[in-house]
N, CA, C and O of each residue as an XYZ file, in Angstrom:
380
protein
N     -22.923     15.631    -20.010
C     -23.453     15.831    -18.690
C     -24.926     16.177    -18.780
O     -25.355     16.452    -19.901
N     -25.952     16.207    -17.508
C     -27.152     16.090    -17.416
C     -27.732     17.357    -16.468
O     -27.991     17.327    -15.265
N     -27.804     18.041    -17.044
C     -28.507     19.312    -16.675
C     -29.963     18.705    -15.233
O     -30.873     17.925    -15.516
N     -29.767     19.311    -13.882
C     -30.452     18.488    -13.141
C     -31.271     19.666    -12.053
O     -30.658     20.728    -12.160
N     -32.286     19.787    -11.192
C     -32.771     20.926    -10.552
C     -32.624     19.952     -9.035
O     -32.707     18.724     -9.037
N     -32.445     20.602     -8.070
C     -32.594     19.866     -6.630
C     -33.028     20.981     -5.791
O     -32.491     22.047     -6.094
N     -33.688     21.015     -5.015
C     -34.207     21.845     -3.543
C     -32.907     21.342     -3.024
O     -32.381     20.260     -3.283
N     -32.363     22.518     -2.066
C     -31.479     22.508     -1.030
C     -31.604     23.742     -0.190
O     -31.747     24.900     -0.582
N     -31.526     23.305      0.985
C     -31.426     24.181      2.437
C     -30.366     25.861      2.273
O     -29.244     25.902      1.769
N     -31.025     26.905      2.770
C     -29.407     28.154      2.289
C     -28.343     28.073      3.036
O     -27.305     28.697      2.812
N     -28.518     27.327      3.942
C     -27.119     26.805      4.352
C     -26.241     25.882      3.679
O     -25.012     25.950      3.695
N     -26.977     24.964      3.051
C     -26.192     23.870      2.328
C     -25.599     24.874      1.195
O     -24.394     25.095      1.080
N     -26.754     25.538      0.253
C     -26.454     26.751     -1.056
C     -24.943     27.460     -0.336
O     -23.934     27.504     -1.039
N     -24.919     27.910      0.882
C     -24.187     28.662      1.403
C     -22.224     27.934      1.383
O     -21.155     28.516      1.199
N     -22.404     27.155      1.533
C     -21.269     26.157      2.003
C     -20.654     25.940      0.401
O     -19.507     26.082     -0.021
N     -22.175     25.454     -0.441
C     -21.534     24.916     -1.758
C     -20.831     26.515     -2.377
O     -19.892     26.550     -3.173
N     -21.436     27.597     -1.879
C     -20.719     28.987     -2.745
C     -19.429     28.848     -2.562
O     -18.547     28.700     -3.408
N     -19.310     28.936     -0.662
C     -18.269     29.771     -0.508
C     -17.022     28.590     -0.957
O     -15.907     28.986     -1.299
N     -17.371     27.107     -0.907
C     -16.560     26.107     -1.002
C     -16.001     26.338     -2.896
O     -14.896     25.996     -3.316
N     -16.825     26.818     -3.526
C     -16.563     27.347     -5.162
C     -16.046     28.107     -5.382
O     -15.739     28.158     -6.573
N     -15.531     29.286     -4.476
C     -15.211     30.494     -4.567
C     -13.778     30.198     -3.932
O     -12.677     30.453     -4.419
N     -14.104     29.552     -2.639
C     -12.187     29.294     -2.017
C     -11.464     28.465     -3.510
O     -10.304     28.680     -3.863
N     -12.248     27.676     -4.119
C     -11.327     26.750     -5.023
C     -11.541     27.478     -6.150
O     -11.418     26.703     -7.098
N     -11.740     28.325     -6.442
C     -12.320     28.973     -7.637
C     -12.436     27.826     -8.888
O     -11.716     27.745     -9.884
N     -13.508     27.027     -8.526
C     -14.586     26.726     -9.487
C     -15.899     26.257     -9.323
O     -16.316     25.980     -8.198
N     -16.719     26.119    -10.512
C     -17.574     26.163    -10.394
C     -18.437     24.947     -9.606
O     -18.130     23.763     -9.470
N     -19.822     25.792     -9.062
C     -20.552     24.908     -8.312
C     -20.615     23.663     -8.142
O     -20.478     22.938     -7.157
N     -20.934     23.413     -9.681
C     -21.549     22.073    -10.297
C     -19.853     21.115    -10.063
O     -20.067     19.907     -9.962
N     -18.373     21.477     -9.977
C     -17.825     20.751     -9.647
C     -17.416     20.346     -8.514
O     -16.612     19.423     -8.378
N     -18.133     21.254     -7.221
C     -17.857     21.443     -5.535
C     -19.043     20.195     -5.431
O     -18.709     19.234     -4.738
N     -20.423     20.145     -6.082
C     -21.356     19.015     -5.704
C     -20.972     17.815     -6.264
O     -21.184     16.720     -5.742
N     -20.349     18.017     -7.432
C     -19.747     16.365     -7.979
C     -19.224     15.828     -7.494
O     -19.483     14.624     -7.496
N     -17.766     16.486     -6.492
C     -16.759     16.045     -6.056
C     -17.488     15.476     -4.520
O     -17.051     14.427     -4.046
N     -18.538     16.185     -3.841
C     -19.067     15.653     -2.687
C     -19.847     14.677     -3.018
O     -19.448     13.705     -2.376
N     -20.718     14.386     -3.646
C     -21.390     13.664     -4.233
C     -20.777     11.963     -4.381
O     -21.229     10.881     -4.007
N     -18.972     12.569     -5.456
C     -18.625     10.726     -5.231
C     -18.010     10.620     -3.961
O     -18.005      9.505     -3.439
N     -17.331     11.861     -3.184
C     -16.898     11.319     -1.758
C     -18.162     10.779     -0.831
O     -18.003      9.809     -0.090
N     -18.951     11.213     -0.890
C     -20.303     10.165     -0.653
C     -20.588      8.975     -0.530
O     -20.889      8.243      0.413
N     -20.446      8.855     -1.679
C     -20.813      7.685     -2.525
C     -19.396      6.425     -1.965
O     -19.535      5.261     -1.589
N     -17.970      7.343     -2.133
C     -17.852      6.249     -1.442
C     -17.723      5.564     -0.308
O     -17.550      4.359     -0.124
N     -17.851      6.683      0.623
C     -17.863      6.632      2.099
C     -19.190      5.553      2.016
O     -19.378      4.550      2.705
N     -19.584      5.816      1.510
C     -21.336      4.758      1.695
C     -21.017      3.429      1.064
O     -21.822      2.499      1.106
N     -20.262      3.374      0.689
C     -20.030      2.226     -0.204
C     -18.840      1.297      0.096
O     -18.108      0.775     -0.745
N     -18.746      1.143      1.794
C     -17.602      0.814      2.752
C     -18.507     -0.464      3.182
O     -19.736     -0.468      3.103
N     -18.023     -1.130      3.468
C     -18.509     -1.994      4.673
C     -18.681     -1.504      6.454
O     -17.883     -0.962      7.219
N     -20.039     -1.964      6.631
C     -20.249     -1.650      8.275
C     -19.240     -2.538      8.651
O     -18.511     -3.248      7.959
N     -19.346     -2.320     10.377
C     -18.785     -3.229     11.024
C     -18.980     -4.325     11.499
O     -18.188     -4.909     12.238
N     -20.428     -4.881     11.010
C     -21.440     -5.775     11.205
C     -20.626     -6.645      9.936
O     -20.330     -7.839      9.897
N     -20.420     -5.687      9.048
C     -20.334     -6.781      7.631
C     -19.064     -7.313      7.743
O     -18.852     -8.461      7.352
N     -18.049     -6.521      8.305
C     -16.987     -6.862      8.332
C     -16.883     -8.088      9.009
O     -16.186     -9.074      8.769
N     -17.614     -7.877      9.805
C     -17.393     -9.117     11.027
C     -17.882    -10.619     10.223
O     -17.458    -11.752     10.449
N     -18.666    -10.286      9.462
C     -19.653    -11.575      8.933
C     -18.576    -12.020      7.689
O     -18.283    -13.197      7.477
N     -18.107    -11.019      7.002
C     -16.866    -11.629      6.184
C     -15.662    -12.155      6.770
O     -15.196    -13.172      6.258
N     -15.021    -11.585      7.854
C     -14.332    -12.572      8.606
C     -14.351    -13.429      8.889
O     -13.425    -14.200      8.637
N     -15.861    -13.925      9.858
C     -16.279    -15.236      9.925
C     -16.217    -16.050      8.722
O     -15.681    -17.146      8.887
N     -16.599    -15.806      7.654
C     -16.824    -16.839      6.742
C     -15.334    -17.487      6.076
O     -15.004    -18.581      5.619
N     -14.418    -15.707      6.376
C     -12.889    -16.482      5.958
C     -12.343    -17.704      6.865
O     -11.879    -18.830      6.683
N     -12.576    -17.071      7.663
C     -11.969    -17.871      8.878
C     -12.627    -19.385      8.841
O     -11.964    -20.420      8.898
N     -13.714    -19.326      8.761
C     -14.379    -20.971      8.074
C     -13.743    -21.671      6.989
O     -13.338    -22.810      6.754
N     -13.818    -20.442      6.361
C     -12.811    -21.543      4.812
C     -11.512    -21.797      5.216
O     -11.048    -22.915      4.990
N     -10.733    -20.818      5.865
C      -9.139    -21.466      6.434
C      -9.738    -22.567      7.153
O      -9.152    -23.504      6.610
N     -10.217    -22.892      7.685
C     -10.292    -24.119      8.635
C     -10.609    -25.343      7.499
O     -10.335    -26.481      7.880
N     -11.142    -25.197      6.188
C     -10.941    -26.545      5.236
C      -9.848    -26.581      5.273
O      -9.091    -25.632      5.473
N      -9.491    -28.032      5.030
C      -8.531    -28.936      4.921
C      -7.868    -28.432      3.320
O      -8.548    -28.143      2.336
N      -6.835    -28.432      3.385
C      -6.639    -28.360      1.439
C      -6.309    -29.737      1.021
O      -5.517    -30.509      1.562
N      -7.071    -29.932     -0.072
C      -7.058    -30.682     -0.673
C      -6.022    -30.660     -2.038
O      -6.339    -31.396     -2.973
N      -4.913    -29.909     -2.149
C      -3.845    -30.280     -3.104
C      -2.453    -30.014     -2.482
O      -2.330    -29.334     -1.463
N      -1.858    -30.335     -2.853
C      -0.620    -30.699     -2.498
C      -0.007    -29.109     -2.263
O      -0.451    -28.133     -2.867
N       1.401    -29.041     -0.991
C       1.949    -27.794     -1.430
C       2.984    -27.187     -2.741
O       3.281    -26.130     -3.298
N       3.258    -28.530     -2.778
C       3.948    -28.240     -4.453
C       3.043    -28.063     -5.817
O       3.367    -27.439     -6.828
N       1.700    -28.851     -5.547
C       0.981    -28.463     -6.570
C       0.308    -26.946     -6.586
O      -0.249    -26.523     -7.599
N       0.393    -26.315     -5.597
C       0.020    -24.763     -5.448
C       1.061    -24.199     -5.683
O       0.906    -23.169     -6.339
N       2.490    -24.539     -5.313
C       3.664    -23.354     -5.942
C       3.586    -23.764     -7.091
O       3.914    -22.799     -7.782
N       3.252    -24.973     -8.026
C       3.686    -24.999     -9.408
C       2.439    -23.971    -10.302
O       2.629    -23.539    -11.439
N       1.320    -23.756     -9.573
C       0.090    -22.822    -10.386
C      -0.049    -21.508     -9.592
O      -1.154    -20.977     -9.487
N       0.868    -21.065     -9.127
C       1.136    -19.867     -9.008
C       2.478    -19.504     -9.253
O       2.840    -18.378     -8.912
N       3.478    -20.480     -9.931
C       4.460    -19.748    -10.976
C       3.888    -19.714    -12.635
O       4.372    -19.044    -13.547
N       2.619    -20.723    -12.713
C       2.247    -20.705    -13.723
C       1.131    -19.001    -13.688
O       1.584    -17.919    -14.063
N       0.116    -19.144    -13.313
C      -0.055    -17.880    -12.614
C       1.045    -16.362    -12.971
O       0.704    -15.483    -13.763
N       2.216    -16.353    -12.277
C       3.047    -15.376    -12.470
C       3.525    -15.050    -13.742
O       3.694    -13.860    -14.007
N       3.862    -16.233    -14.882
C       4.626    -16.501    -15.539
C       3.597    -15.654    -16.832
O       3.950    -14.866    -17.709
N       2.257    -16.197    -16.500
C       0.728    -15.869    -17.529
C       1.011    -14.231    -17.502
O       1.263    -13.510    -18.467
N       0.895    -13.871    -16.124
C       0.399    -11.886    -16.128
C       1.887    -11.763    -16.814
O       1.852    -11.751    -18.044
N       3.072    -11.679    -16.268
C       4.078    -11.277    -17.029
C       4.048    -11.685    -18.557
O       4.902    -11.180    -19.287
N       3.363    -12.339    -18.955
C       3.905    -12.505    -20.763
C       2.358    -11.791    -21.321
O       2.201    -11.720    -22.540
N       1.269    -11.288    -20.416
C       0.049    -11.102    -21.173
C      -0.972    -12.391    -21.362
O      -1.274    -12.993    -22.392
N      -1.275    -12.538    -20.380
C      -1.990    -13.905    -20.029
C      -3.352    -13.648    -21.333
O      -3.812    -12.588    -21.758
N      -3.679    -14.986    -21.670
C      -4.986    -15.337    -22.718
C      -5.378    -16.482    -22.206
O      -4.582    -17.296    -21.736
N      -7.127    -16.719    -22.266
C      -7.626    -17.173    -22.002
C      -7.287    -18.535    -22.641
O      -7.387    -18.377    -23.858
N      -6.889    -19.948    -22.324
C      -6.629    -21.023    -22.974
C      -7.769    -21.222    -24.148
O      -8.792    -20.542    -24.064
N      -7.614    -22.111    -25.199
C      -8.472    -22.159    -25.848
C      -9.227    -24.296    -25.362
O      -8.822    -25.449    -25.514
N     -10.281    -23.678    -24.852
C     -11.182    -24.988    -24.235
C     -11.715    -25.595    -25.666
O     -12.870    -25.876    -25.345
N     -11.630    -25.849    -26.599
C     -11.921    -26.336    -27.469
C     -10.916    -27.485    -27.868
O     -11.220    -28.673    -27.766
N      -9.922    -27.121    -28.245
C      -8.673    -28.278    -28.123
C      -9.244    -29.201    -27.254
O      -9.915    -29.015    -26.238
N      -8.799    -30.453    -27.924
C      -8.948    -32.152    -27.187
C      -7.650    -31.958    -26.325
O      -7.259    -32.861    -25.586
């Protein structure tokens, strides 16, 4: 770990104590733990984005498929069959 200095407000100081003291531990693990809940709250999609990834699904459902429906159940039992035994990468070298 990385020994680090930050300015903070005594209210914020205040919150991180008493929040160390209800859980009895230390500081440095009350800011870590906020820190990645942070991180991933921030690391969500808006609702702007959401919308723009929808659209684009919804575009690709509208291609036509181009393979057969039996040729998609036969490569997704092949598919199933790979993760259950420990799938490996084929070897592309073979003719």
């Amino acid at each position: 770990m990385k020994k680090v200095t930050y300015t903070l407000d005594d209210e914020t100081v205040e919150r991180i104590e008493r929040a160390a003291a209800r859980d009895h531990r230390p500081r440095s693990s009350v800011v870590r733990e906020a820190v990645a809940r942070y991180a991933a709250e921030s690391e969500r999609l808006s609702p702007d984005e959401v919308r723009e990834q929808l659209r684009i699904l919804d575009a690709i459902a509208e291609i036509p498929s181009t393979r057969s429906a039996r040729a998609v159940d036969a490569e997704l039992r092949r598919l199933t069959e790979s993760r259950r035994s420990g799938w490996r990468r084929p070897d592309r070298r073979r003719p």
